[in-house]
Residue frames relative to the residue before (quaternion, step in Angstrom):
aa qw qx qy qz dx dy dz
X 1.0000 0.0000 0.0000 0.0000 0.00 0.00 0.00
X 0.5228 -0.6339 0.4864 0.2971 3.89 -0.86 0.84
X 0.0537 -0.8405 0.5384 0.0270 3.09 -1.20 0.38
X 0.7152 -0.5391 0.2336 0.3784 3.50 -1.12 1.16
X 0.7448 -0.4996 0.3725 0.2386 3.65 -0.95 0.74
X 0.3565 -0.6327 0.4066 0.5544 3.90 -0.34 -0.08
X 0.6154 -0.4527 0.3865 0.5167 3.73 -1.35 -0.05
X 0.0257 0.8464 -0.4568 -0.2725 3.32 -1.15 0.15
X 0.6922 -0.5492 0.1965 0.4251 3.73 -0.72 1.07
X 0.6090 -0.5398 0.3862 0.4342 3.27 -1.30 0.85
X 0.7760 0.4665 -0.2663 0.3305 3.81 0.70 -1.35
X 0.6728 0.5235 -0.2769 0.4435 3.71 1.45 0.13
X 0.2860 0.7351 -0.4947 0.3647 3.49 1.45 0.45
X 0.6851 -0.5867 0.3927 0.1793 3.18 -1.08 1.23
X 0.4255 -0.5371 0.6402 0.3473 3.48 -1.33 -0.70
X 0.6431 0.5739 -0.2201 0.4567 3.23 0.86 -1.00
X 0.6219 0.5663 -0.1812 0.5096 3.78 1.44 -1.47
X 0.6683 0.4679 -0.1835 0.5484 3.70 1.16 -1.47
X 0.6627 0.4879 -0.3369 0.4575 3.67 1.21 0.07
X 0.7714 0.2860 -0.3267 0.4651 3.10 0.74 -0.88
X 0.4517 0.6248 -0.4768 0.4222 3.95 1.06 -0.39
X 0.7772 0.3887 -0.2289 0.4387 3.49 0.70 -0.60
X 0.5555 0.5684 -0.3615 0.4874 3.46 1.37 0.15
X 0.6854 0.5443 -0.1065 0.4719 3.02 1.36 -0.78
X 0.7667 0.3884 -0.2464 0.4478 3.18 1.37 -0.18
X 0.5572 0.5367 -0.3560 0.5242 2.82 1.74 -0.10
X 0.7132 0.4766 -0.3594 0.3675 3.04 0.70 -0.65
X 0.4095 0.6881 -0.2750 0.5322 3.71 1.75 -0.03
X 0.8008 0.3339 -0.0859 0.4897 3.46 1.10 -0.81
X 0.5782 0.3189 -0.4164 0.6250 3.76 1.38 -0.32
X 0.4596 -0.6083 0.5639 0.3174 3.48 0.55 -0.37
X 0.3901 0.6938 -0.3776 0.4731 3.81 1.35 0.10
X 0.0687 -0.8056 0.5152 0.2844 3.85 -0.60 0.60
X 0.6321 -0.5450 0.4800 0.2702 3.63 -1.56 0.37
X 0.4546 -0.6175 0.5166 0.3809 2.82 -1.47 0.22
X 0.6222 -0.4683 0.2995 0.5513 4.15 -0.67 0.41
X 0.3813 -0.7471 0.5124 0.1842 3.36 -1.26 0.83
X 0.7233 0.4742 -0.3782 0.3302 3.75 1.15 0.13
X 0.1959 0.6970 -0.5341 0.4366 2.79 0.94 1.57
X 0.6961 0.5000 -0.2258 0.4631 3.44 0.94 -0.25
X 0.5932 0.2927 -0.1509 0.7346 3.87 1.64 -0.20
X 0.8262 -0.3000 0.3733 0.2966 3.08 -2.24 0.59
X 0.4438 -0.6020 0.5430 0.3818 3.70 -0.82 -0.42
X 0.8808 -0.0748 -0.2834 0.3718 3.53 -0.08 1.70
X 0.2237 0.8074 -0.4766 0.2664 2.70 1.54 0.93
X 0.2228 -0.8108 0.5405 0.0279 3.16 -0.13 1.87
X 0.6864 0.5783 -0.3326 0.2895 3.65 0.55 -0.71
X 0.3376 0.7374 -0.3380 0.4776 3.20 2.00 -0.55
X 0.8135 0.3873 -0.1254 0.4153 3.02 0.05 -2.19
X 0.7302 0.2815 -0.4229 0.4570 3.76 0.32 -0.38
X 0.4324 0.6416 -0.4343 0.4613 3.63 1.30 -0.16
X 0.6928 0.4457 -0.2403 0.5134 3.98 1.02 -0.66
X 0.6219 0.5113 -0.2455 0.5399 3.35 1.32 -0.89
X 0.7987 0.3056 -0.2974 0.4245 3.92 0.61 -0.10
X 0.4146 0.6115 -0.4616 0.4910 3.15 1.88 0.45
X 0.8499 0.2421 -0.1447 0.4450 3.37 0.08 -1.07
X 0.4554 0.5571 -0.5524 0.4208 3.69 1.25 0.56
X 0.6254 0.6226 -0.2520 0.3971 3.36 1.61 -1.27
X 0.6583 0.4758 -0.3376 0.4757 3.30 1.52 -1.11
X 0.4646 0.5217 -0.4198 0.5795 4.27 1.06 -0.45
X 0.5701 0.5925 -0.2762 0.4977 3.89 0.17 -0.16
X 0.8545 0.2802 -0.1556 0.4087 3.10 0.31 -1.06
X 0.4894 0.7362 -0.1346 0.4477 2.69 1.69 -0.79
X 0.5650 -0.6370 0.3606 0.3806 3.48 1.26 -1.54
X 0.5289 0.6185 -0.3219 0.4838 2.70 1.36 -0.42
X 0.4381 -0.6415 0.5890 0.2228 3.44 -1.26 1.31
X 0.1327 -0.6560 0.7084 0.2244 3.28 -1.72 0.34
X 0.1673 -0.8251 0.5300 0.1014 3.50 -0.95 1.23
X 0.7769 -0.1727 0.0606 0.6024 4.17 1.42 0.17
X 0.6416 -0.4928 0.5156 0.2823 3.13 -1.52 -0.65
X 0.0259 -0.7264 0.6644 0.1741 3.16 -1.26 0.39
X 0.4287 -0.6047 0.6254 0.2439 3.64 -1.23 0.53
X 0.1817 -0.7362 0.6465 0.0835 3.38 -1.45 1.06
X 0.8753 0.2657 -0.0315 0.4028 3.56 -1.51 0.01
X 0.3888 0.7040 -0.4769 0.3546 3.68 1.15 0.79
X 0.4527 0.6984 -0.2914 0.4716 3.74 1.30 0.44
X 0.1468 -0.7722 0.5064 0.3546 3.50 -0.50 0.08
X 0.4783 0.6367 -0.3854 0.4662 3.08 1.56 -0.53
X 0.8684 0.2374 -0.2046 0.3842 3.68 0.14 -0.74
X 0.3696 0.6158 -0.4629 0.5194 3.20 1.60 0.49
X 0.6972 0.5036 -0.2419 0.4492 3.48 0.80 -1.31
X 0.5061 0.6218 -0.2849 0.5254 4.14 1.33 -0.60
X 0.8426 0.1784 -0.0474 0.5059 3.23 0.64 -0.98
X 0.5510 -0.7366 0.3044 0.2474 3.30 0.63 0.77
X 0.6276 0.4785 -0.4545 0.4131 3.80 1.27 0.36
X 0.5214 -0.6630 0.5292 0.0920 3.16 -1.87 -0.43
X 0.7423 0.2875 -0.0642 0.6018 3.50 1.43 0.85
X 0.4104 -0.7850 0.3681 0.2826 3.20 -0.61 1.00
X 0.1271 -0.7910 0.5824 0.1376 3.54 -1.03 -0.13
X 0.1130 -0.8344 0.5292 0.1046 3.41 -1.28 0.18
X 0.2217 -0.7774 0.5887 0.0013 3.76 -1.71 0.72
X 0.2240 -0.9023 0.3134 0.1933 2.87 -1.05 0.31
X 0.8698 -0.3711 0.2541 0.2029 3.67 -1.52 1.27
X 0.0920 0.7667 -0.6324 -0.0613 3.57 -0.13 0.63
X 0.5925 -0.4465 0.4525 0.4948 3.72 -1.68 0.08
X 0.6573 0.5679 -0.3000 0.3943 3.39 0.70 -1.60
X 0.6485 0.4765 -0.3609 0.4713 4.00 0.72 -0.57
X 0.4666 0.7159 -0.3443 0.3889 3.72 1.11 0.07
X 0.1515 0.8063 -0.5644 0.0913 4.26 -0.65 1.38
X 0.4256 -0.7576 0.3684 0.3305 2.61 -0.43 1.99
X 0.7444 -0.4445 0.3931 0.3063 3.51 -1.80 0.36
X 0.8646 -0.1372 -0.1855 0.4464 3.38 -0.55 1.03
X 0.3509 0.6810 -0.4825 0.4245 3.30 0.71 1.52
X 0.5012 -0.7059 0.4505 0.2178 3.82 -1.31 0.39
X 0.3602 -0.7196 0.5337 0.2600 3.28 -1.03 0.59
X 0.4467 -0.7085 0.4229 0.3460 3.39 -0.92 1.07
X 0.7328 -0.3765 0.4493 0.3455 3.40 -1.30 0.78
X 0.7985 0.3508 -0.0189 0.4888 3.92 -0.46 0.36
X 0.6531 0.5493 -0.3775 0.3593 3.56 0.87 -0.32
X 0.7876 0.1461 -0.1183 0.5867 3.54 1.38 -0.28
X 0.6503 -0.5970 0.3123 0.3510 3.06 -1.40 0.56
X 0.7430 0.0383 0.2016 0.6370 3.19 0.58 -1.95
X 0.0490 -0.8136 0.5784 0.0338 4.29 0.49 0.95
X 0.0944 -0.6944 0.7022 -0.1255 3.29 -1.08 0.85
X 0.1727 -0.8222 0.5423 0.0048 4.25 -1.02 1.14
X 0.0349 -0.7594 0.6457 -0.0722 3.03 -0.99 1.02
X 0.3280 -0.5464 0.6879 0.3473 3.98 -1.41 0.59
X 0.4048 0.5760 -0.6828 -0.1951 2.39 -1.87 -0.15
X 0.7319 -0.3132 0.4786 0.3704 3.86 -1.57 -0.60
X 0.1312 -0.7554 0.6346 -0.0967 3.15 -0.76 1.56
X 0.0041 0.7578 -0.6520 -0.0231 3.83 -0.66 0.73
X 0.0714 -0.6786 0.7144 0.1551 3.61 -1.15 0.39
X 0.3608 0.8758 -0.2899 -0.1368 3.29 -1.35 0.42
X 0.9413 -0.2650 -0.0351 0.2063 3.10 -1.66 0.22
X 0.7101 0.1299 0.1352 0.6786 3.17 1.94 -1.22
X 0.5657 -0.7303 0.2853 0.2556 3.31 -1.41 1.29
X 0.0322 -0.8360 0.4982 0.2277 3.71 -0.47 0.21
X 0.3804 -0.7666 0.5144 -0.0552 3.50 -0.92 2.10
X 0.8775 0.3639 -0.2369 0.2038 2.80 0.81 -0.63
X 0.7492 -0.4581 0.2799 0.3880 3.52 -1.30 0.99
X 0.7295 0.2769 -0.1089 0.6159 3.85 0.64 -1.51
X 0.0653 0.6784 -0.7316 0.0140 4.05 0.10 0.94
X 0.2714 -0.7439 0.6106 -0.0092 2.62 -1.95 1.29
X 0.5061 -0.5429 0.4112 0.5292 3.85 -0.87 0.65
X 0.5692 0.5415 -0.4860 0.3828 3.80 0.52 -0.69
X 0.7270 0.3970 -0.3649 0.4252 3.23 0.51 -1.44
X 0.6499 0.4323 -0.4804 0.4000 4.48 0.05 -0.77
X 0.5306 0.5533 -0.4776 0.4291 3.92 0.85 -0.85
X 0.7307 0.4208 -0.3248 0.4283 3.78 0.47 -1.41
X 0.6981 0.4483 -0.3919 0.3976 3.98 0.82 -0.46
X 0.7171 0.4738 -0.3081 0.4079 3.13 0.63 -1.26
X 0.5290 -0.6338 0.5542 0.1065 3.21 -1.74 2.03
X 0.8619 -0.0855 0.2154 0.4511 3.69 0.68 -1.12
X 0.0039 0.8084 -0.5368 -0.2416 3.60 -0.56 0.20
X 0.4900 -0.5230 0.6906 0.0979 3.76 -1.45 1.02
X 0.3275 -0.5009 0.7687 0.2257 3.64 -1.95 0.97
X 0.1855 -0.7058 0.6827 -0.0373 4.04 -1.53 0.69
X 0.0748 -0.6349 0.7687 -0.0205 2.86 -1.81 0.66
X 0.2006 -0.7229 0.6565 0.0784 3.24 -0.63 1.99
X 0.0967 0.5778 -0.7982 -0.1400 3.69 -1.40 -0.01
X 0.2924 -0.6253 0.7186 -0.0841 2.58 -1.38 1.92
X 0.5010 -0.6982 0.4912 -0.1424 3.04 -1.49 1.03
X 0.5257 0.6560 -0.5324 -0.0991 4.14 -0.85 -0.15
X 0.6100 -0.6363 0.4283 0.1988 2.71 -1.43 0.81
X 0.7720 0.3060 -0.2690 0.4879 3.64 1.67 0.25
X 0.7836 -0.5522 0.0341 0.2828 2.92 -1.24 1.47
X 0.8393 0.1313 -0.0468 0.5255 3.51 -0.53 0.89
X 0.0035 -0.9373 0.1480 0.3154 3.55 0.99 -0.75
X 0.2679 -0.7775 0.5387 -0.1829 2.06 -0.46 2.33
X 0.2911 0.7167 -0.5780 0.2599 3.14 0.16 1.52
X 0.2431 -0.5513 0.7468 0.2815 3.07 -1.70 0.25
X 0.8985 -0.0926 0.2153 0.3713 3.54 -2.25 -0.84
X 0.7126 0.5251 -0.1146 0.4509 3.11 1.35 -1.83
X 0.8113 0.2279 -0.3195 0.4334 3.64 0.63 -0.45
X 0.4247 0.5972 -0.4907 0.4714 3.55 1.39 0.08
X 0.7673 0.4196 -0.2833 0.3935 3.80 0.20 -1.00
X 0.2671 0.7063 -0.3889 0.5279 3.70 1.89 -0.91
X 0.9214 0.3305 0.0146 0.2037 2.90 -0.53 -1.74
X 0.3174 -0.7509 0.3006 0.4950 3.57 2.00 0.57
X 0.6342 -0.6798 0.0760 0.3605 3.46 0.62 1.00
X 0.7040 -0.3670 0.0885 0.6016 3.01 0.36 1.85
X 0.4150 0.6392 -0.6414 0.0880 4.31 0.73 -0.32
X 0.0294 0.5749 -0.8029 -0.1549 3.64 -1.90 -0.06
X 0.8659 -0.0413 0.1043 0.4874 4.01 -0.75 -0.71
X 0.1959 0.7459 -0.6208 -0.1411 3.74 -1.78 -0.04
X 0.1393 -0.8764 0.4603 0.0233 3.09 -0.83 0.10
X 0.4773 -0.8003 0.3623 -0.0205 3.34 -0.92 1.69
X 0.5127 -0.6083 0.5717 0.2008 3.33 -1.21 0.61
X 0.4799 -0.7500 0.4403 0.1157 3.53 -0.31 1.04
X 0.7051 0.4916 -0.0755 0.5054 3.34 1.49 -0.78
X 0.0706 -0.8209 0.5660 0.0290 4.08 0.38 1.27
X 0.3934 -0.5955 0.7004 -0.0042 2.97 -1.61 1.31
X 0.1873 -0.7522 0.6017 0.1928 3.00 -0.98 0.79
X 0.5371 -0.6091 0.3867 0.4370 4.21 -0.87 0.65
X 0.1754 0.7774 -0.5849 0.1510 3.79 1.23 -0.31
X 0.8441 -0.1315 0.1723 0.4904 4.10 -0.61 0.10
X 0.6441 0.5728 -0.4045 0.3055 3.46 0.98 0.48
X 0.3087 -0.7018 0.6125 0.1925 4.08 -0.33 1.46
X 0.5028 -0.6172 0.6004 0.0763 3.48 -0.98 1.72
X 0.7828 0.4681 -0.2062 0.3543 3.46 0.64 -1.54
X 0.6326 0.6604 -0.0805 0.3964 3.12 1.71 -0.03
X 0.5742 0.5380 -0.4216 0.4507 3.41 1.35 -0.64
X 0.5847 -0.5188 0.5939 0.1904 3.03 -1.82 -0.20
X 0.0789 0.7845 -0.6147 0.0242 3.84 -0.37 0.04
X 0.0023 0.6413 -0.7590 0.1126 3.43 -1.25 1.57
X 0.1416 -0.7005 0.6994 0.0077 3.50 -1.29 1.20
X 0.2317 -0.7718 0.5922 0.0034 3.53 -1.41 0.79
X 0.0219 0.8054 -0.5919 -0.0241 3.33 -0.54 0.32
X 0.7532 -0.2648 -0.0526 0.5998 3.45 -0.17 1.84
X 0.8748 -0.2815 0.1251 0.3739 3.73 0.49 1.25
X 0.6874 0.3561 -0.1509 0.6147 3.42 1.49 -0.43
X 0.6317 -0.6020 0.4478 0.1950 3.42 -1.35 1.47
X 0.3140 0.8036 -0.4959 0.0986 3.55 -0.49 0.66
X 0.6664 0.0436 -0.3815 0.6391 3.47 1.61 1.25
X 0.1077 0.7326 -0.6566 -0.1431 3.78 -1.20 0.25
X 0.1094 -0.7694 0.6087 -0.1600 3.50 -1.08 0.56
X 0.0345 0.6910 -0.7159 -0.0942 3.50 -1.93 -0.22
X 0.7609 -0.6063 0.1907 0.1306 2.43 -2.04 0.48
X 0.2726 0.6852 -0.4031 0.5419 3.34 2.59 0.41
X 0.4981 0.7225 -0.3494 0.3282 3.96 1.33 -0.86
X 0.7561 0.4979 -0.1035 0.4120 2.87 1.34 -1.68
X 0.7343 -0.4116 0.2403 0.4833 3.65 0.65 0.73
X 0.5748 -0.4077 0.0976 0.7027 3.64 1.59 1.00
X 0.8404 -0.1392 0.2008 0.4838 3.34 0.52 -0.96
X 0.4541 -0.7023 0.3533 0.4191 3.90 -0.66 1.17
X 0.6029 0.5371 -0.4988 0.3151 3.64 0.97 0.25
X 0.6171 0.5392 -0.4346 0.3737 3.34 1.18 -0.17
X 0.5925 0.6789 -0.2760 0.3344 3.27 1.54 -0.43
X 0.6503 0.3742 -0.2784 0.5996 3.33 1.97 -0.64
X 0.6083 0.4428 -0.5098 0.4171 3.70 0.86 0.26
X 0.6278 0.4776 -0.4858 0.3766 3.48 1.04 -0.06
X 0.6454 0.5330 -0.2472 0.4881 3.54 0.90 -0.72
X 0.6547 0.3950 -0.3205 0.5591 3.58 1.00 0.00
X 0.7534 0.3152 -0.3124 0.4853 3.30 0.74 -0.02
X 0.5016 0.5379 -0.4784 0.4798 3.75 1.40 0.55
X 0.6684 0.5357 -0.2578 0.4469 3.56 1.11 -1.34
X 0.5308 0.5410 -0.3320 0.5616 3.95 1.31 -0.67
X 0.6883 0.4448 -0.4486 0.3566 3.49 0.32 -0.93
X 0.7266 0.5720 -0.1841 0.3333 3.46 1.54 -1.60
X 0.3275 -0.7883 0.3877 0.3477 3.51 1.62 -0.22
X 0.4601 0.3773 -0.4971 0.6316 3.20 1.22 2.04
X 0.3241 -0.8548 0.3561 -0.1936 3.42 -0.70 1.40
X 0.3517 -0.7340 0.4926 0.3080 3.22 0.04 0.95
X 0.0998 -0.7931 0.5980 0.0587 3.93 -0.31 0.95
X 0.6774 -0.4067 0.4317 0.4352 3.73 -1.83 0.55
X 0.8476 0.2476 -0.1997 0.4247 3.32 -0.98 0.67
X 0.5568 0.4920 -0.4987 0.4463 3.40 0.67 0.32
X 0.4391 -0.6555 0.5818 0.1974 3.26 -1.93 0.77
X 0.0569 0.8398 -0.5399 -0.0004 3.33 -1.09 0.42
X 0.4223 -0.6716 0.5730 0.2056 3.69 -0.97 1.93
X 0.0002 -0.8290 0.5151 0.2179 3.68 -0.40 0.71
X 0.9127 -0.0719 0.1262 0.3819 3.40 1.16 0.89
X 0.3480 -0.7589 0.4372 0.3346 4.04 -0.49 0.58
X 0.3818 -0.7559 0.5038 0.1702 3.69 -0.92 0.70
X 0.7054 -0.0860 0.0078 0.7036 3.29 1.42 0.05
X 0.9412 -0.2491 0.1053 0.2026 3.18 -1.73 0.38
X 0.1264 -0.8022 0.4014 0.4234 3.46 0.07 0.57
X 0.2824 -0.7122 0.5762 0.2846 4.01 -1.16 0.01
X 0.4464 -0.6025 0.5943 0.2907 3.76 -1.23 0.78
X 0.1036 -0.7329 0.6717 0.0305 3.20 -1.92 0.96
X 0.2368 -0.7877 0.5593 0.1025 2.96 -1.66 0.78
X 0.6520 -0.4516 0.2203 0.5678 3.48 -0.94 0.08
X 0.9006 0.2378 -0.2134 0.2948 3.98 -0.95 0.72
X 0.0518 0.7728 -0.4783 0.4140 2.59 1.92 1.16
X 0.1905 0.7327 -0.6498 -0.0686 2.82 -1.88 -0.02
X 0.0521 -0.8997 0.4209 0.1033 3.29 -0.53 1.36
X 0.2181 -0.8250 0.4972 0.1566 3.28 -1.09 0.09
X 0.1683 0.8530 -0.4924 -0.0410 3.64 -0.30 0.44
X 0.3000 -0.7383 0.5920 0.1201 3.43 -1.13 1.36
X 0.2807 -0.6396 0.7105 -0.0852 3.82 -0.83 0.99
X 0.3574 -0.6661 0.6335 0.1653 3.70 -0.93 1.53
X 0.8909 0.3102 -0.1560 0.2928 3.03 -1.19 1.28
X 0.6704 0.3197 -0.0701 0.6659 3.37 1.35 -1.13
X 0.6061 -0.6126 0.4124 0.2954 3.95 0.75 -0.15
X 0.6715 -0.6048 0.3573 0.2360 3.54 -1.15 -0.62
X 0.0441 -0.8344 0.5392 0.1052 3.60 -0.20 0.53
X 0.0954 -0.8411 0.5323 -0.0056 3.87 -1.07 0.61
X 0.1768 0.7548 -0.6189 0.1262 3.57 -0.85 0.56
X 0.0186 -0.7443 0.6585 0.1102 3.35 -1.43 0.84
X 0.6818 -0.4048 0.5598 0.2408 3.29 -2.56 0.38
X 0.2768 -0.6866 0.6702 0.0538 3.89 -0.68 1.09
X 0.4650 -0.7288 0.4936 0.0953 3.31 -0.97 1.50
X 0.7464 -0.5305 0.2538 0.3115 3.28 -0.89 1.25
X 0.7683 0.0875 0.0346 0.6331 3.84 -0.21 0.60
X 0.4531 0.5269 -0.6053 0.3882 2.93 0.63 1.31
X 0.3640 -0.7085 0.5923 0.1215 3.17 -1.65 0.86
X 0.1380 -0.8593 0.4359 -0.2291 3.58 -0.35 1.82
């Protein structure tokens, strides 16, 4: 499985990086989308793109904004196969990016929102090490939560490749959590089931074998990229480990719902235009 670039130093960021980090954030703030930023770098020059992605995570930071984990991208084949790449990636979690469980996004908060289930885990203990094992995430992880990522891009239509998904702290915009932790006690991740709805009608299904065999392999891979980078999955962080099936586009008065074998149900709708919330 690939893995994330080395870090690179705040004082060696590019011109090219300080452009597109700033396309990207503006275009985050007018709510306007961009044109793809890997037009500016080689053709997969991934290190660029996560090289943009720790600029303007650093700028959110500075800013105030809390980081609360990670989410894993592209761990689907289905949604690998949508977007036109070949490998996961991963970003990272703000508080502020947080909708409470059955509640609405306001009209305007994203550009172009798109939903996916998947398996949320939060947990319990840090994982350092370079070679993470599934033994080792089972032994950290406090609980796992059903989720509803709403991914996000900030360029036009998305038209992305590797480089502007990862640019773009992978494509994240909102998620949102089941209220109700599961512990992993006898429960086979690679196993559940996952049906999503969107106002009553099926429009992703999937499991948790979807998720790169299983969403625990997804957090031993991602713990053992962030270890290599000398940033750590720590106790108490959350982590999206991924979509279990397809992701579906939303519009205002949507409403989705996804049920997840075992772990329960998670829900969130799209506030109609010119609504007051």
């Amino acid at each position: 499985m690939p893995t994330a670039p080395p870090a690179v130093p705040p004082d060696s960021v590019s011109p090219a990086v300080v452009q597109a980090a700033g396309v990207l954030a503006d275009s985050a703030r007018s709510k306007i989308p961009c044109d793809p930023v890997r037009v500016l770098f080689d053709d997969g020059d991934i290190e660029s793109a996560y090289a943009v992605q720790r600029l303007n995570v650093r700028h959110g930071l500075e800013a105030g904004r809390r980081a609360v984990g990670r989410k894993i991208g592209l761990t689907s084949q289905a949604v690998q196969s949508q977007l036109g790449v070949g490998q996961p990636d991963f970003g990272v979690l703000f508080a502020d990016m947080e909708v409470p469980e059955g509640g609405e996004v306001p009209a305007g908060r994203l550009i172009q929102p798109k939903v996916e289930a998947e398996v949320a885990l939060v947990l319990g203990r840090d994982l350092p090490h370079r070679q993470c094992t599934v033994v080792d995430v089972l032994r950290a992880t406090d609980f796992a939560l059903p989720a509803l990522e709403i991914v996000d891009s900030r360029v036009c239509d998305w038209d992305i490749s590797i480089v502007d998904t990862v640019a773009d702290n992978a494509s994240s915009g909102l998620y949102v959590l089941n209220g109700t932790p599961v512990p992993l006690t006898a429960l086979d991740l690679a196993s559940v089931q996952m049906t999503m709805t969107r106002n009553g009608e099926i429009v992703s299904r999937g499991s948790g074998a979807d998720c790169l065999g299983s969403p625990l392999n997804a957090v031993a891979w991602l713990a053992s990229t962030l270890a290599g980078l000398g940033d750590p999955l720590r106790a108490g962080d959350l982590v999206l480990t991924g979509a279990l099936g397809p992701m579906a586009p939303a519009v205002p008065g949507d409403v989705f719902e996804a049920r997840i074998s075992a772990l329960g149900s998670v829900r969130v709708g799209f506030a109609l235009q010119g609504e007051d919330r």
